[in-house]
C-alpha positions as CSV (number, residue, x, y, z in Angstrom):
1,X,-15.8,10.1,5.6
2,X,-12.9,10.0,3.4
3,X,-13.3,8.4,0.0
4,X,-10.1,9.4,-2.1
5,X,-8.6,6.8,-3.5
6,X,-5.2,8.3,-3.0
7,X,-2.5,7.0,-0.4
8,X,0.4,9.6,-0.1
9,X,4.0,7.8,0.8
10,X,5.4,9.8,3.7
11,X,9.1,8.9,2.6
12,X,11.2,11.0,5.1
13,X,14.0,10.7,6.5
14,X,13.0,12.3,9.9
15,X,9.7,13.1,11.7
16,X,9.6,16.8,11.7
17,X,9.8,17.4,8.0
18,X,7.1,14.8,7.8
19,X,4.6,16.1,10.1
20,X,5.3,19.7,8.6
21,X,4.7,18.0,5.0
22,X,1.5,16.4,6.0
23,X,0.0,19.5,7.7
24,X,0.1,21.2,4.0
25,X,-2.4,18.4,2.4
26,X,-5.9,17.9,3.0
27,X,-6.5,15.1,5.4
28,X,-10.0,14.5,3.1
29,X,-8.2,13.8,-0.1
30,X,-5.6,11.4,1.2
31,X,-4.6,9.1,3.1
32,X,-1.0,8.4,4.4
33,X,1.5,5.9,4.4
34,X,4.3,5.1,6.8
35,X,7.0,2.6,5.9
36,X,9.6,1.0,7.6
37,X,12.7,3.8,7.7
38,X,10.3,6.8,9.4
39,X,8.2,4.5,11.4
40,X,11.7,3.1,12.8
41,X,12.6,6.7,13.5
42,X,9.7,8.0,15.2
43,X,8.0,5.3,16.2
44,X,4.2,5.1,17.4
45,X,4.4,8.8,18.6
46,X,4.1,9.6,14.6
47,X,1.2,7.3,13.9
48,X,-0.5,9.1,16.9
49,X,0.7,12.8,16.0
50,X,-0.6,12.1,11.7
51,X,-3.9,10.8,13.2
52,X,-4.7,13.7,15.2
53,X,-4.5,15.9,12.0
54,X,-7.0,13.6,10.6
55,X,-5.3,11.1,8.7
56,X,-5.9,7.7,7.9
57,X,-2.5,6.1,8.1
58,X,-1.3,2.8,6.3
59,X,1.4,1.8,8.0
60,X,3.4,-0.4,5.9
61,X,5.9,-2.7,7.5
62,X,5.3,-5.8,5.4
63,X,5.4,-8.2,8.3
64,X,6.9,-11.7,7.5
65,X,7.8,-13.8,10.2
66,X,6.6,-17.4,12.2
67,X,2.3,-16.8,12.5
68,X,2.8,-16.1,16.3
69,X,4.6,-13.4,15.6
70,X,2.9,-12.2,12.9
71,X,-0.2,-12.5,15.0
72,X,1.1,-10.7,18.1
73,X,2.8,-7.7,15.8
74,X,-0.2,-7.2,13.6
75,X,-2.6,-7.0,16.9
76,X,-0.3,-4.2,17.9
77,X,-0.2,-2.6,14.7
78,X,-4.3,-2.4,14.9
79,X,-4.1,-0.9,18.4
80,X,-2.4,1.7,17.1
81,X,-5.5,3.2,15.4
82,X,-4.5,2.1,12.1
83,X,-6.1,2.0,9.0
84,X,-4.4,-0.6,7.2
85,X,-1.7,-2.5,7.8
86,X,0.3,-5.6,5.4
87,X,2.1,-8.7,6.0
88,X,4.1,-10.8,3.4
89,X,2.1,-13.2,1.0
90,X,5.9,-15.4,1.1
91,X,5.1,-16.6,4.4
92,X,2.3,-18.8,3.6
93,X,-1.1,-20.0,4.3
94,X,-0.9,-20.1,8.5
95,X,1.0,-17.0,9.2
96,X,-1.9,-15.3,7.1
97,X,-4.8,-17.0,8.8
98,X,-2.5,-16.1,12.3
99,X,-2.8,-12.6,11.0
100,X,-6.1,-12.1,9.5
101,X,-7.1,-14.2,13.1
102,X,-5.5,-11.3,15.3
103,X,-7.3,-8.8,13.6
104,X,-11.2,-10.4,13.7
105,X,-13.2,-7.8,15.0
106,X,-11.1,-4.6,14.6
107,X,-11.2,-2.1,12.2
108,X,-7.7,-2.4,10.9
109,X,-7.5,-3.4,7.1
110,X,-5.0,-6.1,6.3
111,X,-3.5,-6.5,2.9
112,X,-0.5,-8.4,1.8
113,X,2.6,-7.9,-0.2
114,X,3.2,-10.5,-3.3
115,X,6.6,-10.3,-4.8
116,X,8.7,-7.0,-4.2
117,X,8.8,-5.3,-7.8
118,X,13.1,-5.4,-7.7
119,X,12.7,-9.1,-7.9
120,X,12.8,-10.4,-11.3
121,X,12.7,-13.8,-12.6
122,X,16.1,-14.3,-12.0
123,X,15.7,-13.8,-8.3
124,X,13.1,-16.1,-8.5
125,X,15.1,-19.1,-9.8
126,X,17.8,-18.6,-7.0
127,X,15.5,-19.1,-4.5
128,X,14.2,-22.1,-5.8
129,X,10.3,-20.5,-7.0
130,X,9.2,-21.6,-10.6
131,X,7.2,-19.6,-12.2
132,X,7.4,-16.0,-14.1
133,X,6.6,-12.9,-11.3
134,X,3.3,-12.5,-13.1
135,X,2.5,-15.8,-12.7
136,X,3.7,-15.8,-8.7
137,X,2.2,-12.9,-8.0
138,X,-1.1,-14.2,-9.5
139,X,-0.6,-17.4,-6.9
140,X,-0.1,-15.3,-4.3
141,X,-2.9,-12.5,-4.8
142,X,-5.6,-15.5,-4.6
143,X,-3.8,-17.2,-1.4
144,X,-4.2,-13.8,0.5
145,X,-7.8,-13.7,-1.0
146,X,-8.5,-17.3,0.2
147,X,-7.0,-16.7,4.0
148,X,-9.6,-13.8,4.0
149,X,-7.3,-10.8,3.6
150,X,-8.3,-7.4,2.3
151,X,-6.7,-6.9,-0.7
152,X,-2.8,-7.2,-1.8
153,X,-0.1,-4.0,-3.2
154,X,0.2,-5.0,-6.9
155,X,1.8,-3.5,-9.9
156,X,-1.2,-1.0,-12.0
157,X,0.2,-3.5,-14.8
158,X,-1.3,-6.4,-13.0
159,X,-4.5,-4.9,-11.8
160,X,-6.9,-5.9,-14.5
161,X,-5.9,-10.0,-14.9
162,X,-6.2,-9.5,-10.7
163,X,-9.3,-8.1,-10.8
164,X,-10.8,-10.4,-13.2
165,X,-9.9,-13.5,-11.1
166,X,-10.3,-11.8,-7.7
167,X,-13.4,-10.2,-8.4
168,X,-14.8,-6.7,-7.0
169,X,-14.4,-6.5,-3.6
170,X,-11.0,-7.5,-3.3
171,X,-8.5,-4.3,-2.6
172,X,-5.8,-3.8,-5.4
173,X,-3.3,-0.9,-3.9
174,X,-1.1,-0.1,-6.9
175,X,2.4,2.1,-6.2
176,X,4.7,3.7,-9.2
177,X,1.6,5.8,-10.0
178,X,2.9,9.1,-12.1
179,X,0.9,11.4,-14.3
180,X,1.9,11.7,-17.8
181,X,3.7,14.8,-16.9
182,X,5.5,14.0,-14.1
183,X,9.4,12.9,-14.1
184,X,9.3,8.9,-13.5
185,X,12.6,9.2,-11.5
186,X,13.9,5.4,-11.0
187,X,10.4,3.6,-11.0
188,X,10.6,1.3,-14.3
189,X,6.9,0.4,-14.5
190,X,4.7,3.0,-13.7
191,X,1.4,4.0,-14.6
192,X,-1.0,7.3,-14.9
193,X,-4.2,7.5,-12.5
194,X,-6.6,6.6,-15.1
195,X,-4.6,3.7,-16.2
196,X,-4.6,2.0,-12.8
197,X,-8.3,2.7,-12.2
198,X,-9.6,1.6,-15.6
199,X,-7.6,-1.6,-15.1
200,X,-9.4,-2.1,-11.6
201,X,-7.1,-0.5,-9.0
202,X,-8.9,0.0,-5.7
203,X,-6.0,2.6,-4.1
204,X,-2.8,4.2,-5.6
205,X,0.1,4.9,-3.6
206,X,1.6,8.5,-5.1
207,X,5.1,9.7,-3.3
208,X,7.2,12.1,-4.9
209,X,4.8,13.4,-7.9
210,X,3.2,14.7,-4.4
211,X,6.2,15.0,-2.0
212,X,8.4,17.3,-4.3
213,X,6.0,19.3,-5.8
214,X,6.6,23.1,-5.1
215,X,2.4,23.0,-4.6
216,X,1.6,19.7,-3.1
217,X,-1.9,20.2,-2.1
218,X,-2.8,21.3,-5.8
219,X,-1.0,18.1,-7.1
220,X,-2.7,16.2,-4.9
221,X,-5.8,17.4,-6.1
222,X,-4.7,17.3,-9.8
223,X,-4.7,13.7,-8.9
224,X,-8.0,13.2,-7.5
225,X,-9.6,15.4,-10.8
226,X,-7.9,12.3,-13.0
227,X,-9.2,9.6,-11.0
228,X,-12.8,11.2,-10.2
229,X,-12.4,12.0,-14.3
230,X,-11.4,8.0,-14.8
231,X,-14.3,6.2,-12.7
């Protein structure tokens, strides 16, 4: 059974340098995500080809549409073999239900996006939302809690007033993870592994700390030591 708490983004622009990238890590300290440019590429043969080496795949297309559709994609998504798949908090109350609904009885974790960290408060106001992102994202987090979802992707900034209001069992997936080493290339708010466990992170998404490293296996494992060394 794989316990890491570490979720590896697979951000590649095609499916062979992917699959030759994933076969170097340990299927038992990861798991793997998929996003919307390789999944596009490649398709479901990919999710099938990183699950026969033994991954658990997240496969993050942030579906946000009318709930039927939502539904029907996210019953898909699960057939796939899938670990964990999201949809967008933004489209409400019933196209969450539709989509926790769809996936009642099957393994398939479901989690759901809040705000997208480029939008600032600014982008808030045009589209009409009051409220600062903190304050939105905190609204949203307990909506996707309330329509019986898994968890939500939230910034390791946010993790601790989430868990405090969300309680234990709810997943917190925190991205922009970096060691205190590592370059922190565009990401603006980023934290270390301890950081985003001590403030109640659940899973951290970790991409190029891991993808460009000249030894990726023994970053990825540098990473684990932190986080076993934080809990």
């Amino acid at each position: 059974m794989n316990d890491s708490r570490i979720i590896v983004a697979l951000d590649f622009s095609d499916q062979g340098t992917a699959l030759n990238f994933a076969a170097t890590l340990d299927s038992r300290l990861c798991r793997i995500k998929v996003g919307k440019e390789l999944f596009t590429l490649a398709g479901p043969q990919l999710i099938e080809k990183l699950m026969r080496l033994g991954f658990d795949v997240f496969l993050d297309l942030k579906f946000h549409d009318i709930p039927n559709t939502v539904a029907a994609a996210c019953s898909v998504a699960s057939s796939l073999g899938v670990w964990m798949i999201n949809v967008h908090a933004l489209g409400g109350s019933k196209m969450l239900l539709a989509a926790r609904q769809a996936l009642d009885g099957k393994r398939t974790r479901l989690i759901a996006v809040t705000l997208l960290t480029s939008m600032n408060h600014d982008d808030l106001s045009e589209l009409g939302i009051s409220g600062s992102p903190e304050i939105i994202v905190q609204r949203l987090a307990l909506l996707a809690q309330r329509c019986g979802l898994d968890g939500v992707v939230c910034s390791a900034l946010e993790a601790a007033s989430l868990r405090e209001k969300a309680g234990k069992d709810f997943w917190l997936i925190t991205p922009s993870i970096r060691s205190s080493n590592d370059n922190r290339d565009d990401q603006a708010r980023i934290a270390t592994p301890t950081m985003a466990i001590r403030n109640g992170a659940s899973y951290l998404v970790i991409g190029r700390p891991i993808t460009r490293s000249p030894d990726p296996l023994k970053a990825l494992q540098r990473f684990n030591d932190e986080i076993v060394s934080a809990l």
